[in-house]
C-alpha positions in Angstrom: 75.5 84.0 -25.1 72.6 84.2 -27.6 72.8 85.8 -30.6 71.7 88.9 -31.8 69.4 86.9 -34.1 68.1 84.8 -31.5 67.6 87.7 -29.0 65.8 89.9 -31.6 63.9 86.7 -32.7 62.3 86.6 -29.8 61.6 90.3 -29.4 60.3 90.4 -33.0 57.6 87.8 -31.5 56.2 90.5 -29.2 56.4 93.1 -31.9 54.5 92.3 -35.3 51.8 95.0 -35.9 53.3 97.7 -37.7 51.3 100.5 -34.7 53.4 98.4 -31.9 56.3 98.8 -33.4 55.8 102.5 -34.4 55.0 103.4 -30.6 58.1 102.1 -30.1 60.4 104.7 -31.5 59.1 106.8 -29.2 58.1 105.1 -26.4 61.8 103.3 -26.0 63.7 106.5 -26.5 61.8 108.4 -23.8 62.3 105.8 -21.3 65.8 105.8 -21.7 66.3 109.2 -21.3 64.3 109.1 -18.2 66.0 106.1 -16.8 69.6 107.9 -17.9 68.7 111.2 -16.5 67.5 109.3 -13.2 70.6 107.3 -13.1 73.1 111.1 -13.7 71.8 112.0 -10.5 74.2 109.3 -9.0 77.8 110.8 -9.5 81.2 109.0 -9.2 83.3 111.2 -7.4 84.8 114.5 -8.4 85.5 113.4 -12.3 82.3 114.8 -13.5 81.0 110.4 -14.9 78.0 109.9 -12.9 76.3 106.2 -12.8 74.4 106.8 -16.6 78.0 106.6 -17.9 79.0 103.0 -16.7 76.0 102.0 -17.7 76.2 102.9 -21.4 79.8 101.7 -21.3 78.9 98.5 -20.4 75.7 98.4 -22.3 77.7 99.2 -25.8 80.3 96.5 -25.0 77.6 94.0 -24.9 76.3 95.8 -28.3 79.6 95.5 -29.6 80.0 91.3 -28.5 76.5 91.0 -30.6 77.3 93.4 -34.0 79.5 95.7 -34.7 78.1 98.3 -37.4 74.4 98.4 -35.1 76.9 99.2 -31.7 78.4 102.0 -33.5 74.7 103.6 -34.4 73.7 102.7 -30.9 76.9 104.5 -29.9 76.1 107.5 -31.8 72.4 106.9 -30.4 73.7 107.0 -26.9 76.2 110.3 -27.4 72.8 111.8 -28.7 71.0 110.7 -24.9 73.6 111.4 -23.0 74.3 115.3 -24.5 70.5 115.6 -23.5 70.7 113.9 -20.1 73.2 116.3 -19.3 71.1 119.3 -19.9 68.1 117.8 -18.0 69.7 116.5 -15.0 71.2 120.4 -15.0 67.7 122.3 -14.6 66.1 123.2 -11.5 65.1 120.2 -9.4 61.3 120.7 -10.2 61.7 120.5 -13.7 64.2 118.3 -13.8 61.6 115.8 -11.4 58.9 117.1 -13.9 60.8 115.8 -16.9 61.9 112.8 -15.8 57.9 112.3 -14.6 56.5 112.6 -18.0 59.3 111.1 -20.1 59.2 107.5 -17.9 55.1 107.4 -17.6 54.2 108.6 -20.6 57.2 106.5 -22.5 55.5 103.6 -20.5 52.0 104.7 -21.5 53.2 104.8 -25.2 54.7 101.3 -25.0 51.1 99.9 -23.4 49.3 101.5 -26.1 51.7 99.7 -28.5 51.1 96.5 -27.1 47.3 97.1 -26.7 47.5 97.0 -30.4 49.3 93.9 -30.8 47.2 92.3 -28.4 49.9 90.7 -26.4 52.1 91.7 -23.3 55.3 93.6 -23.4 58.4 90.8 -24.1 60.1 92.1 -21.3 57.1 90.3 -18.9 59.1 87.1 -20.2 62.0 88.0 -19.9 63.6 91.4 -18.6 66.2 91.1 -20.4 64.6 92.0 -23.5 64.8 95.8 -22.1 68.5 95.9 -23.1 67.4 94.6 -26.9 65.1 96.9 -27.4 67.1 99.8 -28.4 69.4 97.7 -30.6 66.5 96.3 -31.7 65.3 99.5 -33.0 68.0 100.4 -34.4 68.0 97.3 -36.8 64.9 98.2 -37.9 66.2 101.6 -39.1 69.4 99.3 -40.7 66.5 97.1 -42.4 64.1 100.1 -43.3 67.4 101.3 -45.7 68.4 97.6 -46.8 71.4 97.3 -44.5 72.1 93.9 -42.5 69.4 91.4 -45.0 71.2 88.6 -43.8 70.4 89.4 -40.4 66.9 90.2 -41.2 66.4 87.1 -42.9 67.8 85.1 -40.1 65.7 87.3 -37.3 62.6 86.3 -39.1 63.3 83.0 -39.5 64.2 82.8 -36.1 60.9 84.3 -35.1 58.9 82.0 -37.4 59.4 79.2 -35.4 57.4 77.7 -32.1 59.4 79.7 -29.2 
């Protein structure tokens, strides 16, 4: 398994220009919720866990395998999504539809707009599983933005300093 160094390394590559990376913090969020709201339509039996759930779970155990204080933000992060999933995958079909609709294409449209200012394709083109490192990745930018996790920093930057 990489580590979260090397997988943010190559993220970072795709992400340089200050305007990419601020589309992001919106563009990532809304396409989770829409993909987590889409994914709570899919219940698991009468226990009230729907298919968003396992999901998270197993997405924060991966977190966890890769950094400990950034899984516990993302956790935190994910409580956040999930309270709101709830609520939208509880309105009226139409709106709930109509929700999901503009979150996941206009999240997208964000993202595209980001990358139209970098001047390179989205990372995920590469390789799809950079769609999982995005919101951690995210998230260590908030870390760095307050000077937490300088080692990792350092080493992500390094990392991404070097021919891929």
């Amino acid at each position: 398994m990489k580590s979260l160094a090397q997988q943010m390394s190559f993220y970072q590559r795709y992400h340089r220009s200050p305007k990419n990376r601020l589309t992001h913090f919106f563009g990532v969020p809304m396409i989770i919720l829409a993909v987590m709201q889409a994914f709570s339509w899919i219940p698991l039996g009468p226990s009230g866990l729907n298919a968003t759930h396992v999901i998270v779970l197993v997405l924060l155990m991966y977190y966890f395998l890769l950094d400990v204080p950034l899984a516990l933000a993302m956790t935190a992060f994910f409580a956040v999504m999930l309270a709101v999933t709830q609520h939208l995958a509880r309105l009226p079909w139409p709106w709930a539809l109509t929700a999901f609709g503009l979150l996941f294409v206009g999240g997208w449209i964000i993202q595209l707009i980001g990358h139209h200012f970098e001047g390179r394709k989205p990372a995920l083109l590469d390789n799809l599983f950079q769609i999982f490192i995005a919101p951690m990745f995210l998230m260590a930018e908030v870390f760095f933005y307050f000077g937490y996790k300088p080692g990792l920093r350092r080493r992500v930057e390094e990392l991404a300093a070097e021919p891929a």
